[in-house]
Every structure is written in C-alpha cells, then in structure tokens.
C-alpha positions in Angstrom: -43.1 -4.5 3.0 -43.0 -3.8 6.7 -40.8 -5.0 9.2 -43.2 -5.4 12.2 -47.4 -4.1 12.2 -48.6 -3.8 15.5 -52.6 -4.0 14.8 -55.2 -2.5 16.6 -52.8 -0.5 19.2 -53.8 2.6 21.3 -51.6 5.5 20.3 -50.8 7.4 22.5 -48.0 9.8 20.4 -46.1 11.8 23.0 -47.8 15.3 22.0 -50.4 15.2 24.4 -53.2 14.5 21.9 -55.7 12.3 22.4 -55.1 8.1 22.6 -56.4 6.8 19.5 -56.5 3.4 18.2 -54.4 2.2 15.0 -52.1 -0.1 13.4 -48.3 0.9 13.2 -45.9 0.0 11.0 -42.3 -0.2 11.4 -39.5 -0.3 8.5 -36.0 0.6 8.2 -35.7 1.5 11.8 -38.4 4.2 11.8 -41.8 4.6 12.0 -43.7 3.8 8.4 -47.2 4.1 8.6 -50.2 5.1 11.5 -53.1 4.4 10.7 -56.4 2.5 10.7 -57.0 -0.4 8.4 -53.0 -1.0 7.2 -53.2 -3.5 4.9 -49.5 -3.5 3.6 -47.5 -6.7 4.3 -45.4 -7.5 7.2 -42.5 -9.8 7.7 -43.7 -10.4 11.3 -47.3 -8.6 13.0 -49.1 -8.6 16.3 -52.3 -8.0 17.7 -52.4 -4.9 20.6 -56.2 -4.4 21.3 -56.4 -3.3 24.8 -52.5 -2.4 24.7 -50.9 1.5 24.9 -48.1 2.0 22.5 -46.0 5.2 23.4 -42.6 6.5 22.5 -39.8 5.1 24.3 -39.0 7.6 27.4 -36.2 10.1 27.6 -34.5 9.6 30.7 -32.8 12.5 31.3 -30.4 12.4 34.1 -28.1 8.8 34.3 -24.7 7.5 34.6 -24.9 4.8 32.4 -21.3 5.8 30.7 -19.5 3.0 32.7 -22.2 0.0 33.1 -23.0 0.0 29.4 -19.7 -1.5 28.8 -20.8 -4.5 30.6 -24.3 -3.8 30.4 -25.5 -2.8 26.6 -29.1 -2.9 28.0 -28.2 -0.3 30.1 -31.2 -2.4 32.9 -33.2 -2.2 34.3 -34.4 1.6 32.2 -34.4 -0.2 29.5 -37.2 -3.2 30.8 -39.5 -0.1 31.9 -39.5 1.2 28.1 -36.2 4.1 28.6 -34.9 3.9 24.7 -32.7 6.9 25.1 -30.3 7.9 28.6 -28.1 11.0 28.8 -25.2 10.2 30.6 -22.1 12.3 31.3 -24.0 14.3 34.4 -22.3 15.9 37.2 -19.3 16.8 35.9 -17.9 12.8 35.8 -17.2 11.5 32.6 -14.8 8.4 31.9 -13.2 10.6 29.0 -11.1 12.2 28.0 -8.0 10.5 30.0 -4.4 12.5 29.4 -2.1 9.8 27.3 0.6 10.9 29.6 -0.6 9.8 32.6 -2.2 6.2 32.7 -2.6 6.9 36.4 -5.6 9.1 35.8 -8.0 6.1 34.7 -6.9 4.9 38.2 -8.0 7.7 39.5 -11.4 8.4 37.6 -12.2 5.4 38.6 -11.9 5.9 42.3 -13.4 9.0 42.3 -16.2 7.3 40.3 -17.0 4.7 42.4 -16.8 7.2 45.6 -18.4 9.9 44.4 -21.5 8.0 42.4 -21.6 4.7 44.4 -20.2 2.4 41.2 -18.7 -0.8 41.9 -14.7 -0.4 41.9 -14.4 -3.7 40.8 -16.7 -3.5 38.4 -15.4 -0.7 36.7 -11.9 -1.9 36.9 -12.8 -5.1 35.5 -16.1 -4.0 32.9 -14.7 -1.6 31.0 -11.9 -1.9 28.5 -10.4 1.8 29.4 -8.8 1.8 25.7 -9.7 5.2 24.9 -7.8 8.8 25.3 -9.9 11.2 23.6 -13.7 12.1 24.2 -14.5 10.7 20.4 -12.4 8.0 21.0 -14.8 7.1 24.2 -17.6 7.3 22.0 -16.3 5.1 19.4 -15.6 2.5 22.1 -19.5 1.8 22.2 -20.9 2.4 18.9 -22.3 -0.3 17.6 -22.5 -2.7 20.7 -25.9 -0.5 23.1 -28.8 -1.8 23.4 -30.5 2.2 24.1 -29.7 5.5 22.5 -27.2 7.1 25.0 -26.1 10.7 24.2 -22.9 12.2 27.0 -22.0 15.6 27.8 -18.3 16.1 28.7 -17.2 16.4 32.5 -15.8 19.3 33.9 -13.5 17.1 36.4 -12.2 14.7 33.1 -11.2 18.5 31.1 -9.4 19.7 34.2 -7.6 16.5 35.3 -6.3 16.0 31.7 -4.5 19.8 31.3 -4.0 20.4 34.9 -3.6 16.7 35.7 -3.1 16.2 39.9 -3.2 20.2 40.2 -6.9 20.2 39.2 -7.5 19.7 42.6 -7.0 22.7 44.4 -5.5 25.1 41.1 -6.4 27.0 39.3 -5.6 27.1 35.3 -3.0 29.2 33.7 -4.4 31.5 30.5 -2.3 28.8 29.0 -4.0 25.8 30.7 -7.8 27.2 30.2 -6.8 27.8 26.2 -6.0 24.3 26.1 -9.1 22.7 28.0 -11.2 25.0 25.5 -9.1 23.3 22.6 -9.9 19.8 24.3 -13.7 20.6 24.9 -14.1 21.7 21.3 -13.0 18.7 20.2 -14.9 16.4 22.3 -17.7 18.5 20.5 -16.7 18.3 17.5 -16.5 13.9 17.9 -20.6 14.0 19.3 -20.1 15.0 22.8 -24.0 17.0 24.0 -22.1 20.0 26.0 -20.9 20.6 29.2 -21.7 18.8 33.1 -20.1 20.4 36.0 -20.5 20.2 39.8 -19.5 22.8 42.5 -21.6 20.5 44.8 -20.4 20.5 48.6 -21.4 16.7 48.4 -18.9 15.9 45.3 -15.4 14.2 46.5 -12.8 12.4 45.3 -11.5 8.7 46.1 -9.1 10.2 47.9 -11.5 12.2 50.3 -11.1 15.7 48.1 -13.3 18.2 46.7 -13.7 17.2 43.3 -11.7 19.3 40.6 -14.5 21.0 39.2 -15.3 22.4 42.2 -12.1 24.4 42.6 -13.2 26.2 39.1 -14.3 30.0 39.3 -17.1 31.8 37.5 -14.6 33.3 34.7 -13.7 29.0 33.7 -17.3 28.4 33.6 -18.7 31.2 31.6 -15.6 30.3 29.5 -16.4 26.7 28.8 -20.4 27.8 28.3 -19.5 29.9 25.3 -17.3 27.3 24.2 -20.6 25.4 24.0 -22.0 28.5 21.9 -20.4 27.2 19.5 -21.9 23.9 18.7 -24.6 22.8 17.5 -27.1 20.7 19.3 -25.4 21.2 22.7 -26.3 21.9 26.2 -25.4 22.6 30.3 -25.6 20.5 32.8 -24.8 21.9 36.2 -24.8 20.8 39.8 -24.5 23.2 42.7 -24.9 22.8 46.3 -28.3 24.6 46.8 -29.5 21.9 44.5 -30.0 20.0 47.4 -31.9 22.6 49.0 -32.4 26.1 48.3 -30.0 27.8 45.8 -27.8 31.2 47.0 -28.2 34.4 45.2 -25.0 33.8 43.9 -25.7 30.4 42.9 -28.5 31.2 40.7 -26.2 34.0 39.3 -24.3 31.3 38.2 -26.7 29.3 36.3 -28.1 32.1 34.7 -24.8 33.5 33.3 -23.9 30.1 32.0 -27.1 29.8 30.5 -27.7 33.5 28.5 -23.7 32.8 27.8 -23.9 29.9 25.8 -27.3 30.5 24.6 -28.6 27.0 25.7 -30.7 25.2 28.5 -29.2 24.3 31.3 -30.4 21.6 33.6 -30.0 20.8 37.4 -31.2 18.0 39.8 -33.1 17.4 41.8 -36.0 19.7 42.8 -37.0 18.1 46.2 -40.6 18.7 46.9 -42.6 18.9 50.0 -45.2 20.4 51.9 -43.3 20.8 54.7 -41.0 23.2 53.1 -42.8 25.1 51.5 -40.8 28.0 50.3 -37.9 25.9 48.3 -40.1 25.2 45.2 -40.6 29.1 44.4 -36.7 29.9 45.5 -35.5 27.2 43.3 -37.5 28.5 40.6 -36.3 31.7 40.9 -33.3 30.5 38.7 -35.2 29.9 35.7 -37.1 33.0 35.5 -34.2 35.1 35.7 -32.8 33.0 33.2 -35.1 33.8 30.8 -35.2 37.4 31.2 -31.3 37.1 30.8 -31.6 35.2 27.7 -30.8 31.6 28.8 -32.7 28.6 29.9 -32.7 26.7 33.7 -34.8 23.6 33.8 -35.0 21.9 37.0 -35.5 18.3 36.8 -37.7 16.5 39.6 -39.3 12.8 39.8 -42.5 12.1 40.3 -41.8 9.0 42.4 -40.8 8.7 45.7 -37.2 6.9 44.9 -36.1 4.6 48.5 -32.7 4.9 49.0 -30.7 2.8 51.8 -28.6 4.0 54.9 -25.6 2.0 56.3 -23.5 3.2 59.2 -21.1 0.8 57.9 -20.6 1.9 54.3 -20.8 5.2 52.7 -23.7 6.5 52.0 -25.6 10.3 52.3 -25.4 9.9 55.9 -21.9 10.7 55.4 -22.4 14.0 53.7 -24.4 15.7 57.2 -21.9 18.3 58.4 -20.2 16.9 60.7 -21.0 13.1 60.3 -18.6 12.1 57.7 -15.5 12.4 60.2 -17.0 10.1 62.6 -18.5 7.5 60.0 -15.3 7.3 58.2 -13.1 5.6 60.9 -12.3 2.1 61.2 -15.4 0.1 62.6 -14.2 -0.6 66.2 -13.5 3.3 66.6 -16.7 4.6 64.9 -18.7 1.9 66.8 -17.1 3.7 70.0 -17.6 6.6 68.9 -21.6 6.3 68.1 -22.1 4.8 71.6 -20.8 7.4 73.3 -24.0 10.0 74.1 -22.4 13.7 73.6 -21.2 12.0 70.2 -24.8 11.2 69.2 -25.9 14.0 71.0 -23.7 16.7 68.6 -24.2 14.6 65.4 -28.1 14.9 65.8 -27.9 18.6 66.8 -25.7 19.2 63.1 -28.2 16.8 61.0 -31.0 19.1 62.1 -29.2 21.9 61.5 -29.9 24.8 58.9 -26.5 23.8 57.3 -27.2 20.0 57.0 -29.8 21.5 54.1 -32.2 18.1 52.3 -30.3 16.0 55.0 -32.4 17.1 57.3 -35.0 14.4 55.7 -32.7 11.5 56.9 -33.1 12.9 60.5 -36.3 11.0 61.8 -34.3 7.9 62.7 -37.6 6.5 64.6 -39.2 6.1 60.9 -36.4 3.8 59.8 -37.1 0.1 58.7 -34.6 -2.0 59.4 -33.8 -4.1 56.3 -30.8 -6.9 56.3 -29.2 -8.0 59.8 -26.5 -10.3 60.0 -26.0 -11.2 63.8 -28.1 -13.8 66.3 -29.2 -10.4 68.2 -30.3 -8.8 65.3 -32.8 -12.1 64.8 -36.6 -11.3 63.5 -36.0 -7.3 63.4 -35.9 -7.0 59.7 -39.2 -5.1 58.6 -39.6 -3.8 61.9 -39.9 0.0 62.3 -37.1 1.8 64.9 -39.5 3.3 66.5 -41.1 0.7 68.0 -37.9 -1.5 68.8 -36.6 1.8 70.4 -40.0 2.0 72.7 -40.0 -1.9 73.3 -36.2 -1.5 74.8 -36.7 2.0 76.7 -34.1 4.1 73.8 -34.2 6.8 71.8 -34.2 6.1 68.6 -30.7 7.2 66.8 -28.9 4.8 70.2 -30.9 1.5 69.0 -29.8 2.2 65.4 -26.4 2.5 66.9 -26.7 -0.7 69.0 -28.7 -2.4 66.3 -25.5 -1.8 63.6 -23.0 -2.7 66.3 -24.5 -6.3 66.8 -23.8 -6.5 62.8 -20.3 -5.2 62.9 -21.7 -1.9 61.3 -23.6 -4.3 58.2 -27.0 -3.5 58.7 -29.5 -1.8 55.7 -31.3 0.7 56.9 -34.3 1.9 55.0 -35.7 5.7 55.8 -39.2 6.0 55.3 -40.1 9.2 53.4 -41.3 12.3 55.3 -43.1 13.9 52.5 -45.4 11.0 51.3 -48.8 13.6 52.3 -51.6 14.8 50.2 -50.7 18.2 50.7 -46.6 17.3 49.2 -48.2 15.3 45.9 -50.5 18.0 45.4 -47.6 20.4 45.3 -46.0 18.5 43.1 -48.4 18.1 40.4 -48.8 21.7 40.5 -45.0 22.0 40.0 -44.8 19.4 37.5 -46.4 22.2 35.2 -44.5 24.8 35.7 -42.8 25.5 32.0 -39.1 25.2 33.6 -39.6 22.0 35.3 -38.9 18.3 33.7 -39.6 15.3 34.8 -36.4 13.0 35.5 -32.9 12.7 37.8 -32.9 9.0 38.1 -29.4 8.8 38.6 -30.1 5.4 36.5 -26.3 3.7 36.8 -24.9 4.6 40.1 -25.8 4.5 43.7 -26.0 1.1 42.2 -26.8 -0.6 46.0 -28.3 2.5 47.5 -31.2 3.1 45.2 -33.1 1.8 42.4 -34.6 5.1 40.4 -34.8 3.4 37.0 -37.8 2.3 37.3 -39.6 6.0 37.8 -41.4 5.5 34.0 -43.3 2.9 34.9 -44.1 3.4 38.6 -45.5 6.6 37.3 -47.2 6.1 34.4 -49.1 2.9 37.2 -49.9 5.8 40.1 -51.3 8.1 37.1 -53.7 5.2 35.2 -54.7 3.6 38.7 -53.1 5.3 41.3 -53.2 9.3 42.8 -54.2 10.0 38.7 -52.7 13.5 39.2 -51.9 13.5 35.8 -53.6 12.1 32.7 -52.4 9.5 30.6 -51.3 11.3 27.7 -49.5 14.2 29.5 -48.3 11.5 31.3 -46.5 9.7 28.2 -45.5 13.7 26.9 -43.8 14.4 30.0 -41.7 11.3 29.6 -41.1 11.4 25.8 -41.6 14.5 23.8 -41.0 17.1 26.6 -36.9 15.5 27.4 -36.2 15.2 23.2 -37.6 18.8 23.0 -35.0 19.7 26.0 -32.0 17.7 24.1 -32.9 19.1 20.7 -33.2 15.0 19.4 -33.8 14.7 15.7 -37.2 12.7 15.2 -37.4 11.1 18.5 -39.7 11.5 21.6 -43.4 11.1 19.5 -44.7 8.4 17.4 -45.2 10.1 13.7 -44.0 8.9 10.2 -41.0 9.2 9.9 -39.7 9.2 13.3 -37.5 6.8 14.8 -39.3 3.8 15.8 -38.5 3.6 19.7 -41.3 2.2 20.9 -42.7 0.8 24.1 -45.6 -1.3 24.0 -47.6 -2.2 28.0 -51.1 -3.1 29.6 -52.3 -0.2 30.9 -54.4 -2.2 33.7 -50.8 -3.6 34.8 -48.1 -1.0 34.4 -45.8 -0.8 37.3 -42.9 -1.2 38.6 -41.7 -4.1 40.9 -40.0 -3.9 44.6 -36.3 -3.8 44.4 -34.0 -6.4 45.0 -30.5 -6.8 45.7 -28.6 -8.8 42.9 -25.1 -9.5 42.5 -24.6 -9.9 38.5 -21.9 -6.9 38.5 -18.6 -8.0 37.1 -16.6 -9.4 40.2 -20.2 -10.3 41.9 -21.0 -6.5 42.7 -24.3 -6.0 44.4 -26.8 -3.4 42.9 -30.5 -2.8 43.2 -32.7 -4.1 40.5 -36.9 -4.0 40.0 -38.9 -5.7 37.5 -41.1 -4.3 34.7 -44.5 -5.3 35.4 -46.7 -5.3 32.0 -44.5 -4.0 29.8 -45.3 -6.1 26.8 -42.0 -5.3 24.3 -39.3 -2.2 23.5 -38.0 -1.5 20.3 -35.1 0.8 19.8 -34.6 1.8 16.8 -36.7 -0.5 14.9 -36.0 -3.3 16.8 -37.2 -5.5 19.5 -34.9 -5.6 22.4 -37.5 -6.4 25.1 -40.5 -8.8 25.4 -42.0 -9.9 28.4 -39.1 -8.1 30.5 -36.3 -10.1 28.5 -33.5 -8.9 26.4 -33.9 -10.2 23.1 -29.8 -10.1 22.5 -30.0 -7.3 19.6 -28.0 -4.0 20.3 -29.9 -1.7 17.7 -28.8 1.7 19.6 -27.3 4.6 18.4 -24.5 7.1 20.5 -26.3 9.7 19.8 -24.0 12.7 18.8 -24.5 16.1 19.5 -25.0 18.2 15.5 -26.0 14.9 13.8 -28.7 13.8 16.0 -29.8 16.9 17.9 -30.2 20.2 16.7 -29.9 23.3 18.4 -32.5 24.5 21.1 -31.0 27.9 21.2 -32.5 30.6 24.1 -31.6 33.3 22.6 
C-alpha cells in the first residue's frame, strides 16, 4: 500500500525532460511509483490536474545552522518548496567550540550576529550551545528539522579552537596546523560536507576584527583542501574579496589550487551581474576555466532574482563596509549625526563610495534612487514610499544631505530601501546567458542571516513566477533543473534532486498560474522578539520532505521528517580529477 498518490500531477522531474502528466506514489519516505493509471491503494490520495509537481529545491548557499534550533522549518525556504539547505558557508560554523574555553561560544556568537546580521539575542537565547565537537553539533539536530540540512566546517571555528584568541592575527605553529587537520578530519569523519572559508575584506568580528580565517595563508588552505581529499562526498566553499567584484590574479590562484588540491568543486558567492559592467562576468569566470585545466572545479553561484536589501545609517549594515564609511557610521548617534551634516564629511564619503576601491558598493551609491521605508519622527510624517530624489528636488538638496537630514529627524532609525541599478533588459539578458554557462549555479540566498536586511529565501518561487509568466528567459523545466538536480549534482546527494523511483520523496507540489513569491515584511517571532524579514508563498499547494507533508497551503504541518545530511552516507564523491 502507498502512503500518499498524488493523481493526475504534471511531472516535471528535475532532468530537464519534458512535463508529463501522472500519478505518484509515495512509500517509506521515497518515491514508489510514476506513472499513468496507478491503481495500487493509498492510505491518503489527492487530485493535482492542472498542478506542477517538482523536486524539492537545493538551496545552496544559507546559514540556517543557528535558526534551525529555534526554527526546524528553517522558514520561510521551506514555504517556497527548499527541502534541502547547505549551511556552514563563509567560513562561520557554530562548531566545533574548544571544551577549554566556554568563552568562545560567547564569542562565535558575537561574531555571528556581526558578521551575518543574526539576532544576538536570539542566538544566545535559541540555541542550546551543548555541543563541543563538530559531530556532536550534528547530533544536536538529528531528529528534530523539518528540511534536509547538510554543513561544511568553518575555517574561523578550526582556528579559534587550536589557536583559540591568537587566531586572530597568528599564524599556526607546525604543531597547531597538525592539530586543526586532526580536528577537521574528524568533523569529517562525524558528517561534516568539507571546508568554508573567507579571506573576504567585508568579514569581521564582534569585536571590530578581521575574522580569523582571514589571517590564514595559502600553505593552511591548500593544507586543509587535501585534508578534504580525503573524504568522501566532500567539498570547498570559499569567499574572497573579489567575490564582490572582480577577482585578483592571485585570488583566482587561490581557488584554483584549492580546487585541483583536493580534487573537488569549489563554490563562491555571489556572481553580481549587470550590463553596466560588463567585463566582471568573463573575469569572474576566468576562475573556473583555469580550474579545470588545473584539475579542480570553481562554480560560481548567482540568483536569478533581484534580492532588496535595506540601508540604515543607524544600524550596521553594507553601508558600513564602503572604504572609509564604517569609521564614521560606527560612532555614537549624536557624533555620527554631526559628522554626516558636516559637507567635506559627505563630500569625502561620496568621493570613496564611488571609488575603484569601494568595488559592488559602488551600487549603493545612487542615493537619489532610495525609497524611504519606516520613519519614526513628526518631520519624517507621509515620506515613507517616497523616492529621495524627489524629496531632495522638492527641498533644494542633494540627495545623500536629505538622507542625512531625513535619518537625523529619526535619531538615525529610518529604513532605507535602494532601488536596484541593474533591473534593464540589457542586465537580464546577460544573465540568462550566464545562467548557462557550465560553471555557474543558481543560488547565494544567504537564507538565515541578514535576518532584517534581506529576505532572499524566497528566490525559488519568485523565479520559477517571472519564468511561467514573467521575462520567461528560461523554460519551465530547466527552470525546476536549475533548482533541483543541478545543486544535488554539485553536493554529490544520494537520490535527491529529481523525481524517479526510488528517490527520496522531497516534493513540492504549486499552481503554475500562481507561483510567486509575496512582498516582505518585517516580523518579530525571533526568540527575545527579534525582527527579521519574512515573505509568503503564493500557490504553493504542499512540501513533503522525505515522505512527508510538512507544508500545505503555506502552513507547517508540525512533522520534522528531515535528515542532517552527512557527508559519505548521503553524498558521494563528485571528484574533478
């Protein structure tokens, strides 16, 4: 007997082959039976006529590893049909924590919460922090998610557990490096997918410095990569700081000597694309085709939506990380509101955010193209959804000095919403054209952090809506491969990413007339009241993981049916050699 029959579904499998129409079976967590006419019993059925059923997407780039303590459902990717997240990115990892020093969860989580925008509060008070050991992290949530959530290890956690506050700034001893070689082998060993690092300029610590991983040199690296060699089903993860822009020669040296020396792929986010620049696509992919004469792998991830992000002058945000700006945004409100009104301030702080150096920031530049979201202040009354532009022409300013005098009147609170720059023909056409490049992957949601900044969860559904009945620069069933079968191929998962028999039955079940994504909203439903961004799923109809329902109609259904996925047991090795 099945468990479920879905009757009269259109299939679209995650290979890219043609929708077809058929009834599905489920049993035993997998996948039983496609086909037309199934006439075997089921314990519970529906009818789909008119309804896509797909994989369940592969989102490739999050940061669930805190919020799924509180969270299980890992929302909102789950409501728009993401069954499995890789976490761990970035080189930040909650584990492994040094027994020694209890300090150091103090610390992660500081450095958490500054570096990937997570709720202090809500890590101090959401997660139980019981673990020591990698495995032991992983054990901590088996048995209790609501997705499939694989993690690589951090770079940061391995350095601040042997080097401990000398991590930031050292360098390891021959002794030290043997030792976080012995703890990253056995992080492997217990399920953990490979390495993350970051030698981003952007990373810091709670404490205002660069994060440890950064102070590592190429001989650590290529040292942990072949550590990773060693594994099976294991893979890099790697930020730099011409990932925000264009990547030095010595940069893509890097990846490519990671790659060829552990034999694995190595991915990297985010691949900004736009018209108006258009020399970083073929500089960034530079990287990956010397990769692959070297013997390695570099995929470049990208999105395929155009992900809003907020600006404060009040709080930090990626204002803070233009060269020069962070100095002056950082001091106590009455001094930085001082500071911004004074007009050789403004004056150098524009000249360095359209600077060469200032890199993607450059984007945040057009401060005339801002809408102004929340205001808080009687003087600030009726200008939220109003453009800058115009409130800077209506009161005779440019417009960076009525931002300035706009935040002021809110004591600095004020949301600030940039309107994109590269939202032209000419940049989605270059993207579609990208998006097929061999190398390049759709994803870098950042799903779990920038929690008030940015909502880029929702990136499946908003997508899969814009190809059926929007720009259509992709078809439907490419579409669904790009978000399924292309990731699982990437992570090496065992029986995941396609509808077949035998496969595991994550499943995701919408309207194709309705699929999308709704605006995001600010809710506070983080432990200690935390604010984050949320959207709605908009005709998604159900999600299984694993065999069971945990979704219908945009509600959790209360069941926890996912699996850690561990690296060896449920992925095997996509080797590049």
């Amino acid at each position: 007997m099945l468990d479920h029959l879905i009757k009269g579904v259109t299939v679209v499998d995650g290979t890219g082959a043609a929708a077809r129409v058929a009834d599905v079976g489920i049993r035993d967590g997998r996948v039983a039976v496609v086909a037309v006419g199934v006439t075997e019993e089921a314990r519970t059925q529906e009818e789909a006529h008119g309804l896509i059923l797909a994989p369940g997407f592969v989102d490739p780039h999050t940061h669930y590893d805190a919020q799924l303590f509180w969270d299980p459902y890992a929302t909102p990717s789950l409501n728009h049909g993401v069954t499995t997240v890789a976490g761990g990115n970035c080189g930040f990892t909650l584990a492994p924590l040094n027994p020694e020093r209890p300090e150091d969860a103090d610390y992660t989580r500081r450095m958490m919460s500054k570096v990937e925008g997570m709720s202090l509060v809500a890590l101090e008070e959401g997660a139980p922090w019981s673990w020591h050991s990698f495995g032991e992290y992983l054990d901590a949530l088996e048995g209790r998610i609501a997705v499939n959530a694989g993690f690589m290890v951090g770079h940061c956690a391995l350095r601040r557990y042997v080097m401990g506050a000398d991590a930031v700034g050292g360098q390891p001893s021959g002794e030290q490096l043997e030792r976080m070689l012995a703890l990253f082998h056995e992080a492997m060993d217990a399920g953990a997918w490979g390495l993350s690092t970051t030698q981003s300029s952007t990373h810091s610590d709670g404490d205002g410095k660069p994060v440890a991983s950064r102070h590592a040199g190429p001989a650590e690296l290529l040292a942990l990569s072949r550590a990773v060699a060693e594994h099976e089903g294991t893979q890099l993860e790697a930020i730099v700081a011409g990932c925000l822009d264009q990547f030095s020669d010595a940069e893509i040296e890097l990846f490519v000597d990671m790659s060829a020396a552990a034999g694995r792929p190595l991915n990297w986010n985010v691949l900004t694309i736009d018209a108006a620049v258009p020399e970083r696509v073929p500089r960034q992919l530079v990287a990956s085709e010397r990769a692959r004469k070297a013997g390695g792998r570099v995929v470049a991830l990208t999105m395929p939506i155009l992900t809003p992000m907020n600006m404060s002058l009040g709080t930090f945000c990626a204002l803070n990380l233009i060269p020069g700006w962070g100095e002056i945004l950082g001091l106590p409100i009455p001094e930085r509101i001082a500071k911004l009104r004074d007009p050789d301030v403004r004056a150098e702080m524009l000249r360095r955010a359209g600077s060469k150096e200032a890199g993607v920031f450059r984007r945040l530049t057009h401060f005339g193209r801002y809408v102004i979201g929340d205001t808080y202040s009687a003087e600030n009354e009726g200008l939220t959804g109003r453009v800058v532009r115009d409130v800077a022409a209506e009161r005779g300013q440019e417009a960076f000095e009525c931002i300035v005098e706009i935040c002021a009147n809110d004591g600095m609170r004020t949301v600030l919403w940039p309107m994109p720059t590269d939202n032209d023909p000419d940049s989605w056409a270059l993207r579609a054209e990208t998006w097929s490049h061999e190398d390049v992957m759709l994803g870098g949601s950042d799903a779990g952090a920038h929690l008030d900044r940015m909502c880029g969860a929702p990136y499946t559904t908003r997508f899969l809506g814009d190809c059926l009945r929007g720009r259509k620069l992709m078809g439907l069933e490419q579409a669904v491969k790009m978000l399924t079968d292309d990731p699982a191929r990437l992570f090496g998962l065992r029986e995941r990413g396609r509808i077949a028999e035998g496969f595991h039955a994550d499943l995701v079940l919408f309207d194709p007339e309705r699929i999308d994504a709704g605006k995001a909203t600010l809710v506070h439903d983080l432990p200690g009241d935390s604010p984050r961004l949320d959207s709605k799923a908009i005709g998604v109809n159900a999600v299984w993981v694993n065999g069971v329902e945990v979704i219908r109609d945009d509600v959790v259904s209360g069941a926890v049916p996912g699996t850690v996925l561990r690296s060896g047991r449920d992925t095997r090795t996509v080797s590049t050699r």
